[in-house]
C-alpha positions in Angstrom: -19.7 111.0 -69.5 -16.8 108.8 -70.6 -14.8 109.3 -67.4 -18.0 108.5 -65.5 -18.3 105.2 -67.0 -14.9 104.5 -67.1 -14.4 105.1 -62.9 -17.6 103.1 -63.0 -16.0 99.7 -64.0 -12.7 100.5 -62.1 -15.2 99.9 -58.9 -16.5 96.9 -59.9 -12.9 95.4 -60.8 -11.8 96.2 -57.4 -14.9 94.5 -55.5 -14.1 91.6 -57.4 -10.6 91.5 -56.7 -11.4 91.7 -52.6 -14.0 89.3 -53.2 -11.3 86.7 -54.5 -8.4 87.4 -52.1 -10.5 87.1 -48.5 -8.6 84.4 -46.8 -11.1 80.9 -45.7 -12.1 81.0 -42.1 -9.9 77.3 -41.5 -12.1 74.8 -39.4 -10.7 73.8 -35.9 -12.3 70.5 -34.7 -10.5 70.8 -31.9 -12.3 72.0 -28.3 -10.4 75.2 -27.3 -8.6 75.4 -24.1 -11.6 77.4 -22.8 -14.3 74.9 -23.9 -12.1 71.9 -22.1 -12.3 73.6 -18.7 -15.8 74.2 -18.5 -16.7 70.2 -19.1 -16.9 67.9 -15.8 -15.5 65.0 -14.8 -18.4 62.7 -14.0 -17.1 59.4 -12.1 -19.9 56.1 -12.3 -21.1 55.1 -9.1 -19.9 52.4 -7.4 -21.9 48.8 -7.7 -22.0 46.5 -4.9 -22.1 43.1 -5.2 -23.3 41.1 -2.2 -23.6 37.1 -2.7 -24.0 34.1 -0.5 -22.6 30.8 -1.1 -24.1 28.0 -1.8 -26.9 29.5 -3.7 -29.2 26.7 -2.3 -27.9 25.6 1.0 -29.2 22.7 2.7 -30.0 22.9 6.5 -26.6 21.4 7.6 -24.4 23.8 5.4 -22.7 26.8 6.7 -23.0 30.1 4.8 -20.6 32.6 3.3 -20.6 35.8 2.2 -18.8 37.8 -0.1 -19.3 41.7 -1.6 -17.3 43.7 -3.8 -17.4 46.6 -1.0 -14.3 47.4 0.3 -13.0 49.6 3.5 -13.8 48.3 7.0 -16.2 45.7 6.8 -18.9 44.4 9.8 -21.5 41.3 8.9 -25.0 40.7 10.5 -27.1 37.6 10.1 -30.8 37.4 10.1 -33.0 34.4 9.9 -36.6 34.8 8.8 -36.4 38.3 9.5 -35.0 38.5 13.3 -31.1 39.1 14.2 -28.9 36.3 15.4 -26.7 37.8 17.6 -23.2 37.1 17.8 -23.2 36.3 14.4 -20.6 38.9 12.9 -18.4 37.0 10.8 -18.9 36.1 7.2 -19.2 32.9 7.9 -22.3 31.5 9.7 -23.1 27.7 10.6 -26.4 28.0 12.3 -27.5 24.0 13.7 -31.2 25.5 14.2 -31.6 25.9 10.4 -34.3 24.3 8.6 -35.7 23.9 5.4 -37.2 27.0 4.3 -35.9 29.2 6.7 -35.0 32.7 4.5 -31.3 33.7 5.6 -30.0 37.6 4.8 -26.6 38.9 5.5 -25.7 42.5 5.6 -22.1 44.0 5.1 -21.7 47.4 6.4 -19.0 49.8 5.5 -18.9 54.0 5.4 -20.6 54.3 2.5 -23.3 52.0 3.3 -25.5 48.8 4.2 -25.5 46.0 1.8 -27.3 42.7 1.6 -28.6 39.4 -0.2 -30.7 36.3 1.1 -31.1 32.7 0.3 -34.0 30.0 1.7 -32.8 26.8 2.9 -33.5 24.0 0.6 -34.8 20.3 0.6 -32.5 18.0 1.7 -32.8 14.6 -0.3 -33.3 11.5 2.1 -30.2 9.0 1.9 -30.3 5.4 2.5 -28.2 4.3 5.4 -28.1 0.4 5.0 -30.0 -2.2 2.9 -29.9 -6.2 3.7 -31.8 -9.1 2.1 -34.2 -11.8 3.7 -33.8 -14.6 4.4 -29.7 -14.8 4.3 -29.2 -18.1 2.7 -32.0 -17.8 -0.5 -32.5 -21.0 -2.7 -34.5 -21.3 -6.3 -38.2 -21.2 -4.9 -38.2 -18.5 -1.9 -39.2 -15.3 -1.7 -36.3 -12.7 -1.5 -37.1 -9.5 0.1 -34.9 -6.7 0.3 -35.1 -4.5 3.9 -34.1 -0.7 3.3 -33.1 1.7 6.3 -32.6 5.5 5.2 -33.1 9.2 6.5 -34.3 12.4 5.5 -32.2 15.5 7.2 -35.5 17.5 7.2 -37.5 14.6 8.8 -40.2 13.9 6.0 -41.5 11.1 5.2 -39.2 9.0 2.8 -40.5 6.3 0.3 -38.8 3.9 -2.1 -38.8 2.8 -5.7 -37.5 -0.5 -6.2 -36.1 -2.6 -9.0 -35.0 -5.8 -9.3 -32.1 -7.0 -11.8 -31.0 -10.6 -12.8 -27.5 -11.2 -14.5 -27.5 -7.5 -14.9 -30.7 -7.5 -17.0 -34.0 -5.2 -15.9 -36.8 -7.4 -14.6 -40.0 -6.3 -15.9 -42.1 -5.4 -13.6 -40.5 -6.7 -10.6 -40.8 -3.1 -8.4 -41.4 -4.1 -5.3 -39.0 -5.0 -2.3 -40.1 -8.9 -2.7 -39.0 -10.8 -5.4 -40.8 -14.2 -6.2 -39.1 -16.8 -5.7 -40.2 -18.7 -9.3 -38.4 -15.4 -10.8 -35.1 -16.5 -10.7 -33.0 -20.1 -10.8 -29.5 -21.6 -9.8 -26.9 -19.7 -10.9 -28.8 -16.5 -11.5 -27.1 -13.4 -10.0 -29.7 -11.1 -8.2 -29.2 -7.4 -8.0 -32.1 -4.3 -7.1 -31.7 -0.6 -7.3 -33.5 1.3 -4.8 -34.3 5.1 -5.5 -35.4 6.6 -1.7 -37.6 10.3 -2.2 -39.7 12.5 0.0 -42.3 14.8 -1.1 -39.7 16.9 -3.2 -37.0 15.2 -5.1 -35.1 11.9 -5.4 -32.1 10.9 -3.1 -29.1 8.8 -4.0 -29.8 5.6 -6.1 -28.8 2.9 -4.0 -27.9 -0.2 -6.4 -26.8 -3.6 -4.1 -24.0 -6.1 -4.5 -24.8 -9.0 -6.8 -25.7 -12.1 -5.2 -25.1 -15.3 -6.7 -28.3 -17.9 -6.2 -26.5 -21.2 -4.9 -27.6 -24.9 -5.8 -30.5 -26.1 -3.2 -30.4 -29.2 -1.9 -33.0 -32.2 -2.4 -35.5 -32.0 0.2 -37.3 -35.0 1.3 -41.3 -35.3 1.2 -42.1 -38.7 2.8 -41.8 -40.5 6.3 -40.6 -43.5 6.8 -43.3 -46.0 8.4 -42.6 -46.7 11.8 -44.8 -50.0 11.7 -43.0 -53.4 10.8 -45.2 -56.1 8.8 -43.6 -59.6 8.9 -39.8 -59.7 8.5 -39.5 -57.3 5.8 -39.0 -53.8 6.1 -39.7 -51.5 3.2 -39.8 -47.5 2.3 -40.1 -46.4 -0.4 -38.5 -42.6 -0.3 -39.7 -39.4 -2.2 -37.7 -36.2 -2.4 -37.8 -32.7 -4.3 -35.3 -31.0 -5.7 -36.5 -27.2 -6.7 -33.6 -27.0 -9.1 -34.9 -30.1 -11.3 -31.4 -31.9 -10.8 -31.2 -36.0 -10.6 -31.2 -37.0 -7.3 -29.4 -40.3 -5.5 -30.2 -42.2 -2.8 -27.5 -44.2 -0.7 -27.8 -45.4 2.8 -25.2 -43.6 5.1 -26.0 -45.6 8.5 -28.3 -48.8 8.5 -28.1 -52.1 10.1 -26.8 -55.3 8.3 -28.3 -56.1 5.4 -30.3 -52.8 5.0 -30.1 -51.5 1.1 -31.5 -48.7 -0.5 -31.9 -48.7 -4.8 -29.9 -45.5 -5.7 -32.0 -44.5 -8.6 -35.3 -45.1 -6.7 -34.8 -44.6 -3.0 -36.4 -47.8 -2.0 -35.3 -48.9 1.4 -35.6 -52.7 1.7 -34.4 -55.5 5.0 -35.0 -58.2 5.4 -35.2 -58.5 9.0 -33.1 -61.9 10.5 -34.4 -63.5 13.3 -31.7 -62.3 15.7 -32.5 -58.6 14.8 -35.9 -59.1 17.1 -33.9 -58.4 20.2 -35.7 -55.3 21.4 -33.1 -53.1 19.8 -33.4 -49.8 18.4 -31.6 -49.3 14.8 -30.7 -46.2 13.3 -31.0 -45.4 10.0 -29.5 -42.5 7.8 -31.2 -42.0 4.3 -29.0 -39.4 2.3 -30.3 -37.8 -1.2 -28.1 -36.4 -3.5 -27.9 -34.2 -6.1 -26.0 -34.0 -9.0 -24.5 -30.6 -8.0 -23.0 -32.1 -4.6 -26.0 -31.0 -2.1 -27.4 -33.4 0.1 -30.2 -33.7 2.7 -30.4 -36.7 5.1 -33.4 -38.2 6.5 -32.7 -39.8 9.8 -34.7 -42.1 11.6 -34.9 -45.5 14.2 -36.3 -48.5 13.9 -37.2 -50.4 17.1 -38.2 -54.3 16.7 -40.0 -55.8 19.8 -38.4 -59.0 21.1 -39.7 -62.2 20.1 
């Protein structure tokens, strides 16, 4: 009975001891030789990139292509669905395009066909030439300004107008006419003109300044034609639209004729000789302070006595 329970705890001692000594199983993170050849090597497929330039061409731009696809490359050109023949380049310039005609071009190569399209755009009308009437303009007149443009898809092409003096906006001066009341001597006249069709604005068109020069007096009376004893007398009115003082002085007259510079009154006294059947001519110049001057020219014919 004592040996039996002596053997009995010799076993368990030596269970233990096993227990304690069993090496750890290390852990390999690492794929074995075996697991690396049995994993495939799975290449991305190749993305094509097709593009045509400009991205919104107008009708008189040629087109170009470019694609990430390599190897031989062939090009075809379609418009609105139907091949243009000949076409076969990258490059097209087509004459017969028109706004909102859909373009595609296809590049070809062994693993494939490849394509993008554009549509033709609006094309913004552009003013060609602009003038002003009439060319000589004075305080008073109307100015108007005379636009030519074109549109490269033929529509319709309108303006917006406005009108600048000494660089400042006039307020609501917008059409091609500007009064003539608007502006003075001096003044420097200028107007921007915006041309658009039904889709978008063209080109602001802004004119060269134009300086408004002095005007000159401008007469509103006629002399009398009549004579009444041996006196002669007119009494001369003028206008001047730039409210400048105006003087009078007799460039051509016959002896004795005078004119009052401040007034314009023409006054002769007629001598007796001067009834000879002759025709006199007369030359009534008015004067502004600025230099300008109109004359008034006329004849006097006294009967014989």
């Amino acid at each position: 009975m004592k040996y039996s329970g002596f053997l009995l705890l010799v076993i368990v001692f030596l269970l233990a001891a096993c227990q304690q000594t069993e090496p750890p199983v290390a852990s390999n993170t690492e794929p074995s030789p075996v697991a690396e050849s049995k994993v495939a090597s799975v290449q991305p497929a190749q993305t094509v990139v097709v593009e045509i330039y400009p991205q919104q061409p107008k009708r008189n731009e040629c087109l170009e292509v470019t694609t990430t696809a390599y190897g031989d490359l062939s090009y075809a050109w379609m418009r609105n669905g139907e091949l243009l023949v000949r076409e076969e380049m990258s490059r097209l310039c087509d004459p017969q395009a028109k706004k909102g005609d859909i373009y595609q071009a296809i590049v070809r190569n062994a693993q494939g066909n490849y394509s993008a399209e554009v549509p033709i755009v609006n094309s913004p009308p552009r003013i060609k030439s602009l003038h002003t009437e009439p060319d000589r303009v004075v305080r008073g007149m109307p100015l108007k300004v005379v636009v030519t443009a074109e549109d490269p898809d033929g529509d319709q092409v309108g303006f917006r107008y406005q009108w600048f003096i000494n660089g400042q906006k006039v307020a609501g001066e917008t059409r091609d006419t500007l009064p003539g009341e608007a502006y003075e001597k001096g003044d420097l006249l200028s107007i921007e003109v915006v041309p658009f069709d039904d889709e978008e604005d063209g080109t602001v068109f802004v004119s060269d300044g134009m300086e408004i020069p002095n005007a000159p007096p401008r007469f509103l009376s006629t002399p009398p034609q009549k004579l009444s004893g041996t006196n002669y007398r007119y009494a001369a009115q003028v206008t001047d639209v730039d409210d400048d003082p105006v003087t009078f002085d007799l460039a051509v007259g016959p002896k004795g004729m005078v004119v009052d510079p401040d007034t314009g009154l023409v006054s002769w006294a007629i001598p007796d000789t001067a009834f000879s059947g002759q025709s006199y001519r007369v030359v009534l110049r008015a004067t502004d302070i600025a230099g300008a001057s109109t004359d008034q020219e006329f004849f006097l014919n006294l009967p014989a006595r």
